[in-house]
C-alpha positions as CSV (number, residue, x, y, z in Angstrom):
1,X,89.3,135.7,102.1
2,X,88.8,132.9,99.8
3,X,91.5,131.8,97.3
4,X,91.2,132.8,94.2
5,X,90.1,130.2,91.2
6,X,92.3,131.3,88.6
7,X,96.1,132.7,88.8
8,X,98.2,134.4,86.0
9,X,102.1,133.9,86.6
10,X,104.7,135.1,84.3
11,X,107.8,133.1,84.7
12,X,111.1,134.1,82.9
13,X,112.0,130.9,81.3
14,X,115.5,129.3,80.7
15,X,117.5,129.5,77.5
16,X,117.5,125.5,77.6
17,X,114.9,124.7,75.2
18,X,114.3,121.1,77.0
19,X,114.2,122.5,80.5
20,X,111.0,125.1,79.3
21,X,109.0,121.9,78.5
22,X,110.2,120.2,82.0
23,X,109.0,123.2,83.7
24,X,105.8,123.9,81.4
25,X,105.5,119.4,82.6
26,X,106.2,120.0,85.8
27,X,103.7,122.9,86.6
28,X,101.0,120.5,84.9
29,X,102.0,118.3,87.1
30,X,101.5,120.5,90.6
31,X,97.8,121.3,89.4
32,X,96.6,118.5,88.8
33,X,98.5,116.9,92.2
34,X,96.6,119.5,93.9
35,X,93.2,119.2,92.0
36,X,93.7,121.7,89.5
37,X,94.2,122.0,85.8
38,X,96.2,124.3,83.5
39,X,93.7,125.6,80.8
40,X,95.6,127.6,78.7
41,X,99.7,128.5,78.1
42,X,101.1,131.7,75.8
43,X,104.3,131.9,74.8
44,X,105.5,135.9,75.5
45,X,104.3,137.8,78.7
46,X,100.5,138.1,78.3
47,X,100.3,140.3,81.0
48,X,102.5,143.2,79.7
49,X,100.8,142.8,76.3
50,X,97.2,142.9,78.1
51,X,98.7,146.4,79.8
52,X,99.8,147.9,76.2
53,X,96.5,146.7,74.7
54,X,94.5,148.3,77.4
55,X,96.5,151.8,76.4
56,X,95.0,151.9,72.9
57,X,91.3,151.6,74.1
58,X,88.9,153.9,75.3
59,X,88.0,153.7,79.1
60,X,84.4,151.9,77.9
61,X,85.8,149.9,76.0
62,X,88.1,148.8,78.8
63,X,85.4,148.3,81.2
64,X,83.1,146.2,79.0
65,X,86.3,144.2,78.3
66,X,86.6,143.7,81.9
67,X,83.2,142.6,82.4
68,X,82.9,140.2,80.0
69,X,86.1,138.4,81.3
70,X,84.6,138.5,85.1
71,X,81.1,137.5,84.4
């Protein structure tokens, strides 16, 4: 099975303000190393808000969502 092109990680960041942007610099960092790129970064966990959001649609609704961010 091939890998994947995209990946979603939530990682529980530090209090230390500094070591956030090391981590957020160092992740950069990897991807590129390893031919990749980081296209976009949201503060919060966009995952669990995506989950809630999905609640408060209609099943349609979902599905065309769903399409439209896999085609």
């Amino acid at each position: 099975m091939p890998s994947p092109l995209t990946i979603t990680l939530v990682i529980r960041q530090p209090k230390d303000p500094r070591a956030c942007q090391l981590m957020l610099e160092q992740m950069t960092y990897v991807a590129r190393l390893y031919g990749g790129s980081v296209t976009s970064t949201e503060q919060g966990d966009a995952i669990a808000m995506r989950l809630l959001l999905a609640d408060q649609i209609s099943a349609p609704e979902l599905r065309h969502s769903k399409e439209l961010n896999n085609g």
